[in-house]
Short mmCIF file of the C-alpha atoms (twelve columns), coordinates in Angstrom:
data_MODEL
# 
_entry.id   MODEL 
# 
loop_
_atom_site.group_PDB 
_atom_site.id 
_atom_site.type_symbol 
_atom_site.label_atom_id 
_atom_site.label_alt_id 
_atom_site.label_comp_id 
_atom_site.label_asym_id 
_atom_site.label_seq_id 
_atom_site.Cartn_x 
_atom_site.Cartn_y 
_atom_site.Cartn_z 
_atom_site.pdbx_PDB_model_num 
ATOM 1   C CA . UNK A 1   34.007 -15.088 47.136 1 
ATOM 2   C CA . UNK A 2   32.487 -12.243 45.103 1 
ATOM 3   C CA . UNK A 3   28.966 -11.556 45.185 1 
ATOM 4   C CA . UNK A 4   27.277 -11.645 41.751 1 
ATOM 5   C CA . UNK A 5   26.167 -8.476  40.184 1 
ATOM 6   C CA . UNK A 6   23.173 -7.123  41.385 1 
ATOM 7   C CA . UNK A 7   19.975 -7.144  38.751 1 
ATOM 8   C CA . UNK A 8   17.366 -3.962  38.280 1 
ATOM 9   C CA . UNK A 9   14.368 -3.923  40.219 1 
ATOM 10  C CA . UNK A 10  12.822 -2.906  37.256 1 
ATOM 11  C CA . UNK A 11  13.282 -1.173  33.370 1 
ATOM 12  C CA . UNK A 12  11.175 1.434   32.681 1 
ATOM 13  C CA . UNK A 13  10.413 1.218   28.475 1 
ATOM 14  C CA . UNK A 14  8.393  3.640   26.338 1 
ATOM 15  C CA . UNK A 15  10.853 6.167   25.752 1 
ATOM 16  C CA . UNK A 16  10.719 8.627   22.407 1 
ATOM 17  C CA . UNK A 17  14.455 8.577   21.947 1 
ATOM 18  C CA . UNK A 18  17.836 7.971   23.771 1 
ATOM 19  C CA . UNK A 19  17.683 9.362   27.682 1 
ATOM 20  C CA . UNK A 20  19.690 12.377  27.939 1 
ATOM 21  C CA . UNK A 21  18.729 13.576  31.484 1 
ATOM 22  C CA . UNK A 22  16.542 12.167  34.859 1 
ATOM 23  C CA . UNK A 23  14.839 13.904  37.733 1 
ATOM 24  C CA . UNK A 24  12.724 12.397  40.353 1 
ATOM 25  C CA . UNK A 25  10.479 14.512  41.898 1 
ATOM 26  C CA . UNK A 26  10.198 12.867  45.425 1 
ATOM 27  C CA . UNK A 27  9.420  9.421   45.613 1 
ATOM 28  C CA . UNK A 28  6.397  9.156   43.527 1 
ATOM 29  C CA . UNK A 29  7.149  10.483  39.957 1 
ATOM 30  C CA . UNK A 30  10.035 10.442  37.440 1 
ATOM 31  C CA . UNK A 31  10.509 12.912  34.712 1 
ATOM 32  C CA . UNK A 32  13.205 12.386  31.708 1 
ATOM 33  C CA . UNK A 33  13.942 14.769  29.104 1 
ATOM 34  C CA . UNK A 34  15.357 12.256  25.775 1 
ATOM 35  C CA . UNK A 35  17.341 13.353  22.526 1 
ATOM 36  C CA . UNK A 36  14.388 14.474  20.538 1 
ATOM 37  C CA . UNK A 37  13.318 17.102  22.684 1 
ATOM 38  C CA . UNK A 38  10.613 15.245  24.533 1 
ATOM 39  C CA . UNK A 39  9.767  14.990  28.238 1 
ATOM 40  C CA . UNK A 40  8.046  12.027  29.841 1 
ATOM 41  C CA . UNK A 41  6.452  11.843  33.336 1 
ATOM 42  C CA . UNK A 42  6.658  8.188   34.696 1 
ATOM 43  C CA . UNK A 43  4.781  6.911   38.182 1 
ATOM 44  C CA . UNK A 44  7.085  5.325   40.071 1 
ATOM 45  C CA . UNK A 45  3.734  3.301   41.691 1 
ATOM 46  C CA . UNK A 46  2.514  1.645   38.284 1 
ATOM 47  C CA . UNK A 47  6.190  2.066   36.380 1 
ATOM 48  C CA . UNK A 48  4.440  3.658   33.646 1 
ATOM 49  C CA . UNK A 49  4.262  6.648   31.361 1 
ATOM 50  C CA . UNK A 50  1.275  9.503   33.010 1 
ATOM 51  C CA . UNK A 51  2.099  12.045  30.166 1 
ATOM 52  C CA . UNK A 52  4.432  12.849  27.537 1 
ATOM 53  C CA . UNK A 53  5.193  16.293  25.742 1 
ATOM 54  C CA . UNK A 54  7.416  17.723  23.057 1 
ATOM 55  C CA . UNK A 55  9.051  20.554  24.857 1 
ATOM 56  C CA . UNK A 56  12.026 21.253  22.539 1 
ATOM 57  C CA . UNK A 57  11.155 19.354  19.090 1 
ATOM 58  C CA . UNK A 58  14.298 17.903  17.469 1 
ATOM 59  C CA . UNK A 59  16.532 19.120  20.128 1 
ATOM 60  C CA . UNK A 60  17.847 16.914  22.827 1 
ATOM 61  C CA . UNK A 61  16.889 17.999  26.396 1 
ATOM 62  C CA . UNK A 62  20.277 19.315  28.480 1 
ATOM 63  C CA . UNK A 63  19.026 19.835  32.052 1 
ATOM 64  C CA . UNK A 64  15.126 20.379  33.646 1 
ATOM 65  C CA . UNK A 65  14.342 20.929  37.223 1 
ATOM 66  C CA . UNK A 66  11.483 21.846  39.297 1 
ATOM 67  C CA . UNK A 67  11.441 25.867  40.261 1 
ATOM 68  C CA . UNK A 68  10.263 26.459  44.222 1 
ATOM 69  C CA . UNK A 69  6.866  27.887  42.963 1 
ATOM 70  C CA . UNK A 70  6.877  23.997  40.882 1 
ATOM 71  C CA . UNK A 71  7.088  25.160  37.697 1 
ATOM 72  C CA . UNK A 72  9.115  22.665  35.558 1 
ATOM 73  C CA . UNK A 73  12.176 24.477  33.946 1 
ATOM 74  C CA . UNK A 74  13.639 22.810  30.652 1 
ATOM 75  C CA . UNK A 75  16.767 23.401  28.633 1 
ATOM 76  C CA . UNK A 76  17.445 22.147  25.050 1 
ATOM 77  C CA . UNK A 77  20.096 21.971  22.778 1 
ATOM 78  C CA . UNK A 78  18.383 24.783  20.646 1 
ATOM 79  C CA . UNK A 79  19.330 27.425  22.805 1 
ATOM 80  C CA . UNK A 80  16.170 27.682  24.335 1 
ATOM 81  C CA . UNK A 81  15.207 27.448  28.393 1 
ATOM 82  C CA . UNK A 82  11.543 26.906  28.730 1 
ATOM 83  C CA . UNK A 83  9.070  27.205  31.986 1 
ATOM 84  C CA . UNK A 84  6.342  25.300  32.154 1 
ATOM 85  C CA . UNK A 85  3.278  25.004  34.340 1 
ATOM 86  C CA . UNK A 86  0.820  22.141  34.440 1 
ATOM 87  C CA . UNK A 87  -2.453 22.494  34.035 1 
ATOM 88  C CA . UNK A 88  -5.748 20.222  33.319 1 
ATOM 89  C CA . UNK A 89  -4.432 19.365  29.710 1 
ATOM 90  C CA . UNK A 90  -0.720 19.278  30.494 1 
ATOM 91  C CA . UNK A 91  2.209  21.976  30.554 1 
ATOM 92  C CA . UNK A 92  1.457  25.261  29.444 1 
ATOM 93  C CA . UNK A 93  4.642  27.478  28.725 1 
ATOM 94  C CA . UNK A 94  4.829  29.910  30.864 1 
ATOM 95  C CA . UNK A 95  8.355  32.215  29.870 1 
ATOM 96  C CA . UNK A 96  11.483 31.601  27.791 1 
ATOM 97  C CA . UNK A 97  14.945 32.487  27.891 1 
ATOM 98  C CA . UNK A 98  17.889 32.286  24.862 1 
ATOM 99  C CA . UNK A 99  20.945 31.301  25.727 1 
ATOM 100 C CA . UNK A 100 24.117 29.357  23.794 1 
ATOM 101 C CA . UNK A 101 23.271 26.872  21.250 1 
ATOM 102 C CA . UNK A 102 26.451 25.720  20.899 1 
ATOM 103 C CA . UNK A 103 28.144 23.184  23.483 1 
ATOM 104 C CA . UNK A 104 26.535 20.234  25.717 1 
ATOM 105 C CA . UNK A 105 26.390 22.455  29.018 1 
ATOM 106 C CA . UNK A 106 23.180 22.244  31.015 1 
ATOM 107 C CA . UNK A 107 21.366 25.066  32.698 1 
ATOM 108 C CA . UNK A 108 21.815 25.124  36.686 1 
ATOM 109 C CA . UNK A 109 18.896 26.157  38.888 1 
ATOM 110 C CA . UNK A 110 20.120 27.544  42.193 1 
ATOM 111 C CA . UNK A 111 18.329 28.110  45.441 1 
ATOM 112 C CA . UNK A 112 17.514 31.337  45.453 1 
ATOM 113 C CA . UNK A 113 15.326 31.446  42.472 1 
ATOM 114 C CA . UNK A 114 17.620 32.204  39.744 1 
ATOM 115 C CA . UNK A 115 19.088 30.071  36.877 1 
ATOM 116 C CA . UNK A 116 23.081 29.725  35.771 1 
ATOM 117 C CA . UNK A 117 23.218 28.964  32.419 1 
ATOM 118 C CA . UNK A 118 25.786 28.752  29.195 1 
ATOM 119 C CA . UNK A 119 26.747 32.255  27.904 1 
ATOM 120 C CA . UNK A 120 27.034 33.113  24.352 1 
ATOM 121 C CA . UNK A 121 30.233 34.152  25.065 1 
ATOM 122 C CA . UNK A 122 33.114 31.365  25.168 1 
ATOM 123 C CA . UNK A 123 33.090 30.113  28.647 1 
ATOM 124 C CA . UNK A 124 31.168 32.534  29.909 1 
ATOM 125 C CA . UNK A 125 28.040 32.126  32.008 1 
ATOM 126 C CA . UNK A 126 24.798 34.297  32.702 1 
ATOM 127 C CA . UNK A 127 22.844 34.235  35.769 1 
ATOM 128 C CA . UNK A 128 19.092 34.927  35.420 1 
ATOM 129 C CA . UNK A 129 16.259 35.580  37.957 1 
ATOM 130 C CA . UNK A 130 13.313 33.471  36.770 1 
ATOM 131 C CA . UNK A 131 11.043 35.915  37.886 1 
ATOM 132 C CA . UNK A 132 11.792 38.530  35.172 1 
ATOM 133 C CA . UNK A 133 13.489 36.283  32.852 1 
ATOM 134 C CA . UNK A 134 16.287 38.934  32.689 1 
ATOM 135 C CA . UNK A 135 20.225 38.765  33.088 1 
ATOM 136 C CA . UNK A 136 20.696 40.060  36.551 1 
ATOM 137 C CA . UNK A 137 25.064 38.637  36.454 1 
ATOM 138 C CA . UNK A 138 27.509 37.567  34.095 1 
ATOM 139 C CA . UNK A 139 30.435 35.055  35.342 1 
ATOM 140 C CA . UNK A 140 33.588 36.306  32.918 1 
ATOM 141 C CA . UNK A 141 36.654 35.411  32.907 1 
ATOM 142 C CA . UNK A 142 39.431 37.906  33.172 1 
ATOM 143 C CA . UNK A 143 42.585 38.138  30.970 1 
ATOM 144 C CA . UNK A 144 44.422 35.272  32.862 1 
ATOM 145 C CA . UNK A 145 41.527 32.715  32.559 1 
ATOM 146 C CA . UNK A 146 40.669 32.978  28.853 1 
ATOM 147 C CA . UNK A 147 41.261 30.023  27.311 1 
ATOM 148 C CA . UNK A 148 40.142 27.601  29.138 1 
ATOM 149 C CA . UNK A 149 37.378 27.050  25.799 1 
ATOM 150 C CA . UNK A 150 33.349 26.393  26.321 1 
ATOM 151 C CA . UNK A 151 31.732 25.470  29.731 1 
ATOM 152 C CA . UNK A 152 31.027 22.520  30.091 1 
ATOM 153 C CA . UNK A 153 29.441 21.560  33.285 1 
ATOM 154 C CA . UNK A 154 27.434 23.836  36.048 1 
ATOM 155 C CA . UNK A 155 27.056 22.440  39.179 1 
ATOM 156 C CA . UNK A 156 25.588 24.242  42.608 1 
ATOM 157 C CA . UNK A 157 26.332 23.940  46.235 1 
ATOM 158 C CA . UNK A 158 23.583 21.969  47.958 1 
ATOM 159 C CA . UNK A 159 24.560 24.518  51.213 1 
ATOM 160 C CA . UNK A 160 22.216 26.962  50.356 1 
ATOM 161 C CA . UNK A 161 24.738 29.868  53.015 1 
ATOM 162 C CA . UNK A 162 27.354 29.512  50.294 1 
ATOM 163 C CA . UNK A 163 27.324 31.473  47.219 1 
ATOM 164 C CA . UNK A 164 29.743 29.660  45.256 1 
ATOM 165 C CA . UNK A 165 29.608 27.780  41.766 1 
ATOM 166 C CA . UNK A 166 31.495 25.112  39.906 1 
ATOM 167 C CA . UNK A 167 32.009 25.340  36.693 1 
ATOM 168 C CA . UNK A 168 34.175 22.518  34.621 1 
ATOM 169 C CA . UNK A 169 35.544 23.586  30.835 1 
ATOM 170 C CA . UNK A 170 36.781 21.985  27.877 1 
ATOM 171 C CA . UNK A 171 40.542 22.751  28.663 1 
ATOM 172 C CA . UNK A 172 39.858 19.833  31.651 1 
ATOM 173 C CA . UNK A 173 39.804 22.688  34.404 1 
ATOM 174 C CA . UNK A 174 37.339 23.112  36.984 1 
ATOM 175 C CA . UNK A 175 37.023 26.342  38.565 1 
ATOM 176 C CA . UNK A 176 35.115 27.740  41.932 1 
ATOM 177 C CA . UNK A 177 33.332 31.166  41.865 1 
ATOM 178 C CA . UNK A 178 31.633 33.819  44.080 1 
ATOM 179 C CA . UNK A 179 28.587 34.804  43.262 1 
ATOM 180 C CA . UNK A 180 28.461 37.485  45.264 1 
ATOM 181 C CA . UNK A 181 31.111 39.034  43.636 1 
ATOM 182 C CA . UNK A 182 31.281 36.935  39.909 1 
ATOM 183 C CA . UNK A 183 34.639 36.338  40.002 1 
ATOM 184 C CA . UNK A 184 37.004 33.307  39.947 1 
ATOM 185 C CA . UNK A 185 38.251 32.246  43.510 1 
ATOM 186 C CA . UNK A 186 40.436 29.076  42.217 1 
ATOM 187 C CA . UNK A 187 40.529 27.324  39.401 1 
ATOM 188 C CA . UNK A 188 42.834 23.896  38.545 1 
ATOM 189 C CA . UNK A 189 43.243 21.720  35.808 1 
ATOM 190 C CA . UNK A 190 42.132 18.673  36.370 1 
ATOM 191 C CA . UNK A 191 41.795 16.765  33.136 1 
ATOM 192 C CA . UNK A 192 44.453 16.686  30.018 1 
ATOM 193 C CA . UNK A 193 41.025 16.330  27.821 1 
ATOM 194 C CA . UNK A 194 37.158 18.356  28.414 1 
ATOM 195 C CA . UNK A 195 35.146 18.098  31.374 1 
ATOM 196 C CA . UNK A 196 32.298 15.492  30.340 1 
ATOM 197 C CA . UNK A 197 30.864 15.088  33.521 1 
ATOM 198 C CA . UNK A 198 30.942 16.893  37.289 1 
ATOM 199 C CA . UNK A 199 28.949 16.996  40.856 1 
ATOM 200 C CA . UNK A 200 29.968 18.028  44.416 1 
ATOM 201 C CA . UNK A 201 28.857 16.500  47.468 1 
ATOM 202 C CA . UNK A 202 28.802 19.504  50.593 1 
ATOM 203 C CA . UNK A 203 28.098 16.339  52.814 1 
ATOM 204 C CA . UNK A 204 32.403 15.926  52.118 1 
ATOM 205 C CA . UNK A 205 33.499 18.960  50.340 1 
ATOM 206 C CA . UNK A 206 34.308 16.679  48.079 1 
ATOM 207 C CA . UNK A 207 34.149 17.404  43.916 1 
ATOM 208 C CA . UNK A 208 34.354 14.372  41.348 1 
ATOM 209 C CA . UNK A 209 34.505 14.790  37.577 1 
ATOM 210 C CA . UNK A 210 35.324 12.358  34.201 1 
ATOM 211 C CA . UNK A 211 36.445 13.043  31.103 1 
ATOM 212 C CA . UNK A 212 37.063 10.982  27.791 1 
ATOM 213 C CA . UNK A 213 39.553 8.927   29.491 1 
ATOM 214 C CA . UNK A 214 39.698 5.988   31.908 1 
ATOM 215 C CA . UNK A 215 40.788 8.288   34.444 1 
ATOM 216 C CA . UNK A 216 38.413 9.311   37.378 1 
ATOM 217 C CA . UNK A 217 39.184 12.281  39.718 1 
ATOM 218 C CA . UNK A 218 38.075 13.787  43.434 1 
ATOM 219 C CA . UNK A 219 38.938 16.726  44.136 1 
ATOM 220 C CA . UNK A 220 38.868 18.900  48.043 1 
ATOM 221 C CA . UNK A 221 37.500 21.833  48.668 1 
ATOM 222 C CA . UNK A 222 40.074 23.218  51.506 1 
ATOM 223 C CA . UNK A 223 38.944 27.286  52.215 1 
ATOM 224 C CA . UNK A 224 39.021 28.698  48.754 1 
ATOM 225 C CA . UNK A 225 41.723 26.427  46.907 1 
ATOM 226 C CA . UNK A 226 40.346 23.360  44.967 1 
ATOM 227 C CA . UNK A 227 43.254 20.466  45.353 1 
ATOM 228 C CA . UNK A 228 43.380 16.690  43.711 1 
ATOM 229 C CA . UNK A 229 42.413 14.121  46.187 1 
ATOM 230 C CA . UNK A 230 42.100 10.752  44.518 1 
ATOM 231 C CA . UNK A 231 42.304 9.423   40.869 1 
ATOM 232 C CA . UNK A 232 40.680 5.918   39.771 1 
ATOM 233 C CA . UNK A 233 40.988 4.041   36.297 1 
ATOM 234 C CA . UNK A 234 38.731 1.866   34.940 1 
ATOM 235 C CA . UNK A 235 38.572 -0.301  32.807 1 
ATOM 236 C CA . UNK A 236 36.754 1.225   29.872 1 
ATOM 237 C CA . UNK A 237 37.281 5.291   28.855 1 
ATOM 238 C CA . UNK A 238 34.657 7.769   28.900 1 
ATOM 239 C CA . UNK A 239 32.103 8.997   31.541 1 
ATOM 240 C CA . UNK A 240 29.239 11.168  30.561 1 
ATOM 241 C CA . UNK A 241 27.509 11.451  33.870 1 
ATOM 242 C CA . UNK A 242 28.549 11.617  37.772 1 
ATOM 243 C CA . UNK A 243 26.120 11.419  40.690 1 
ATOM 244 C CA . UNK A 244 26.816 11.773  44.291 1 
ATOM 245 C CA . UNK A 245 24.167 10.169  47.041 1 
ATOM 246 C CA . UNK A 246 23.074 13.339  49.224 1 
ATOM 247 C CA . UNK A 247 24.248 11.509  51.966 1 
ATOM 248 C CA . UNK A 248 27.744 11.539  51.145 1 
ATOM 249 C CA . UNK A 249 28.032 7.616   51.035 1 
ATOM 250 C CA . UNK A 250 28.279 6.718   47.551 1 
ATOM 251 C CA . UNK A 251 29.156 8.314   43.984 1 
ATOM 252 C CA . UNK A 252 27.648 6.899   40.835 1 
ATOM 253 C CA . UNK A 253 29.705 7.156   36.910 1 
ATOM 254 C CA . UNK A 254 27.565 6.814   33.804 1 
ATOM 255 C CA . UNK A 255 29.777 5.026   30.902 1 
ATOM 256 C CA . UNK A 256 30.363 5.052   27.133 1 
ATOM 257 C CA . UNK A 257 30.605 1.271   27.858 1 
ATOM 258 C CA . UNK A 258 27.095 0.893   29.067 1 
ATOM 259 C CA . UNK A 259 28.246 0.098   33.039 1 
ATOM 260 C CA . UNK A 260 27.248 2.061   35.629 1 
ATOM 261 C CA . UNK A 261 29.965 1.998   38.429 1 
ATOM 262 C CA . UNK A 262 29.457 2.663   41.708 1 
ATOM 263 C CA . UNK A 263 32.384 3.822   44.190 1 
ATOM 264 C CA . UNK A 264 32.504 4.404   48.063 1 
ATOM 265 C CA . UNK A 265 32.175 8.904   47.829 1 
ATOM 266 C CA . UNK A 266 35.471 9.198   50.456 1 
ATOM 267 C CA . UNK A 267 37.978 7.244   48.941 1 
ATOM 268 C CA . UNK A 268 36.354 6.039   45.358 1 
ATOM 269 C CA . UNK A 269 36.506 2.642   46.483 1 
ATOM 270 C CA . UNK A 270 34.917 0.346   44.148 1 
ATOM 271 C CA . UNK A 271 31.592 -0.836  44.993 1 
ATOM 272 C CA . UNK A 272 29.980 -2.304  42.172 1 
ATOM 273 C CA . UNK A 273 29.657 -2.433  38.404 1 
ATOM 274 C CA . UNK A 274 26.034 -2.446  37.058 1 
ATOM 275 C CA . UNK A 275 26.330 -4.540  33.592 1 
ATOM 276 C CA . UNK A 276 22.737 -4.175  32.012 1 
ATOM 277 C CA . UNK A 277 22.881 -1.539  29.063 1 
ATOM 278 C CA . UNK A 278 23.931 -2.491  26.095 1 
ATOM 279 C CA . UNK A 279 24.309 0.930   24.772 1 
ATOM 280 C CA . UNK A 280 26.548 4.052   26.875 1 
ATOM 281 C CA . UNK A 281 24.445 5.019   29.800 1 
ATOM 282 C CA . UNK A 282 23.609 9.030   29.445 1 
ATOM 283 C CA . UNK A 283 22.202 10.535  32.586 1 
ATOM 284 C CA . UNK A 284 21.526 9.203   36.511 1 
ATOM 285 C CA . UNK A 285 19.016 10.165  39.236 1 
ATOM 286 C CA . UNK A 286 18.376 8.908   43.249 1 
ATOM 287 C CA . UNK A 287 14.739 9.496   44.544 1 
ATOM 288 C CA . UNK A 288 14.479 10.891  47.867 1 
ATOM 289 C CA . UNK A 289 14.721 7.479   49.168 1 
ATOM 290 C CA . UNK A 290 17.855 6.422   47.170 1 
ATOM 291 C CA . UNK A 291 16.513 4.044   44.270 1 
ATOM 292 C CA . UNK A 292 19.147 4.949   41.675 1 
ATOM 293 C CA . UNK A 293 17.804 5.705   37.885 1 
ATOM 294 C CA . UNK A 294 19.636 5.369   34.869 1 
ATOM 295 C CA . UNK A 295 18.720 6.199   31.394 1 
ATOM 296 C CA . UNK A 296 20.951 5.118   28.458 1 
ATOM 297 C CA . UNK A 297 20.720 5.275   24.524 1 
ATOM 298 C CA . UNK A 298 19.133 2.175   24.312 1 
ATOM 299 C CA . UNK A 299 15.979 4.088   25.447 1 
ATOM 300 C CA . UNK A 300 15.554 2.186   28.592 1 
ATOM 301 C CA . UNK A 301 15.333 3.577   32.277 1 
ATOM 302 C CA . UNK A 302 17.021 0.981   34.749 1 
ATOM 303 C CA . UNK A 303 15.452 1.281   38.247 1 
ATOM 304 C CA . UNK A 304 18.498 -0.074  40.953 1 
ATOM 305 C CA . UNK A 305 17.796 -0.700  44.672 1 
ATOM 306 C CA . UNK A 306 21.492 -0.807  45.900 1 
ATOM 307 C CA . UNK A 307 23.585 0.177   49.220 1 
ATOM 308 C CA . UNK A 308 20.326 1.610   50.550 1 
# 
C-alpha cells in the first residue's frame, strides 16, 4: 500500500515577495533572499522573522552565502554583489563588486576565499578574491566553445583538493573547468533546451541538472570526461532548483508545478513528491541536520523533516 504524502513540520510566513534563494546557517538560523531584493533572517527556534533588510531594492536576490571571516555575501539581479557585516543595528555594507546584469546566473563562493561569478562577456565567468574585490581570473571560452550562449548555473566542488568548476549554459551543456589553469577540461550537452537548474554531490561524483522539460539528468564524473548516467521524467515540465543531501543519499527538484520531488541521489529513484505549494517552488536548502527548506512564489517557506 502506499504511504500518504508526508505534511511540513512547519511554514514559515512573513515574506516581502516570492522566495528566490535559501541558506541555513547551521541549525539555528535561516536566511532567504526574495524577488524584491530583500533578505530575511528567520530563527529556526521560534520560526520567526529576527531581522529583515533591503539589500538590492527592486532586484530579486540570485545567490548569498556566508564568507569564512562571516561576512554575508549577496548577489542581485542588478548586477551588483554586495558584502555585508552585522553589526548592533544590522548589516553594514562592507565592499561591492559589478558584474552581468543580464541572465539568472548566481554568484559562486568557493573555498578559498574568492567568488565565481557571471561575466559581462557571453558565457564568460570572472573569478574575484573578496579580499581586494578585484578580478584575479577570467574562465573564457576558446574558439571551439563559443556558442554555447549565457551561463547559467555555477556550482563548486565541496572537495576543497580539487580545483575544478561546473558551469551549465543556455545551449543545455554543462562543462568542467580547471581553475588552476581556466580552461575547459570537458564539456557535454546535456539538455536540447537551457540549463535551469544544477548541483554535484563529491560524496558520488555524481552531477544532476533540469531544464524546461520533464526530463531529469545525472551525469558521472569519470577522470576528466563528464558522461550521462541516468535520465528521469516526470510528470510535470520545468525544474528551477536541484539540491543534493551532503551525504550523498538523496537529491531534491524544485518545480514549476509547485511539487518538490525527492529521488534516491544513485539511481534517481523516486522517493517522494511533496504536494503543498500552490505556486512553482523557487529555491531549496538542508540545515546541517537535514530539515529540508523550500521557498516558492507563494511567499511561503515549507520546513520538511524527511528520510532523516
Amino acid at each position: 500500500m502506499r504511504r500518504p504524502a508526508p505534511d511540513p513540520i512547519y511554514s514559515l510566513r512573513g515574506s516581502s515577495s516570492a522566495l528566490s534563494f535559501l541558506k541555513f546557517q547551521g541549525n539555528e538560523t535561516l536566511y532567504s533572499g526574495n524577488y524584491d531584493g530583500a533578505v530575511f533572517e528567520w530563527s529556526m527556534e521560534t520560526r520567526r522573522v529576527v531581522s529583515n533588510f533591503s539589500a538590492h531594492p527592486g532586484h530579486s536576490i540570485l545567490y548569498l552565502d556566508f564568507s569564512n571571516d562571516s561576512h554575508l555575501i549577496t548577489h542581485g539581479r542588478d548586477g551588483l554583489v554586495k558584502i555585508w557585516a552585522k553589526n548592533e543595528t544590522g548589516m553594514r555594507q562592507n565592499g561591492e563588486l559589478k558584474c552581468s546584469d543580464t541572465g539568472f546566473c548566481g554568484s559562486c563562493l568557493l573555498a578559498d576565499g574568492t567568488l565565481a561569478v557571471p561575466g559581462f562577456n557571453q558565457s564568460e565567468v570572472d573569478v574575484y578574491d573578496l579580499n581586494t574585490v578585484k578580478v584575479i581570473s577570467q574562465l573564457k571560452h576558446d574558439n571551439s566553445n563559443k556558442k554555447c550562449g549565457m551561463c547559467m548555473k555555477i556550482k563548486r566542488f565541496e572537495d576543497c583538493e580539487k580545483r575544478e568548476l561546473l558551469t551549465g549554459y543556455e545551449d543545455g551543456s554543462v562543462a568542467l573547468w580547471d581553475l588552476r589553469q581556466n580552461k575547459i577540461v570537458d564539456k557535454l550537452n546535456v539538455h536540447t533546451d537551457p540549463v535551469m537548474c544544477m548541483d554535484f554531490c563529491s560524496v558520488l561524483n555524481k552531477g544532476y541538472s533540469g531544464s524546461v522539460t520533464d526530463d531529469l539528468y545525472s551525469w558521472t564524473l569519470f577522470g576528466d570526461k563528464i558522461n550521462l548516467s541516468v535520465s528521469v521524467k516526470t510528470k510535470n515540465p520545468g525544474f528551477n532548483d536541484i539540491l543534493v543531501r551532503k551525504d550523498g543519499k538523496m537529491v531534491v527538484f524544485a518545480g514549476w508545478d509547485g511539487s518538490v520531488r525527492i529521488f534516491g541521489a544513485k539511481k534517481l529513484k523516486p522517493l517522494a513528491v511533496l504536494n503543498y505549494h500552490k505556486e512553482s517552488v523557487y529555491c531549496l536548502a538542508f540545515s546541517e541536520d537535514n530539515i529540508l527548506a523550500c521557498g516558492s512564489k507563494d511567499k511561503q517557506i515549507t520546513l520538511w523533516d524527511i528520510y532523516r
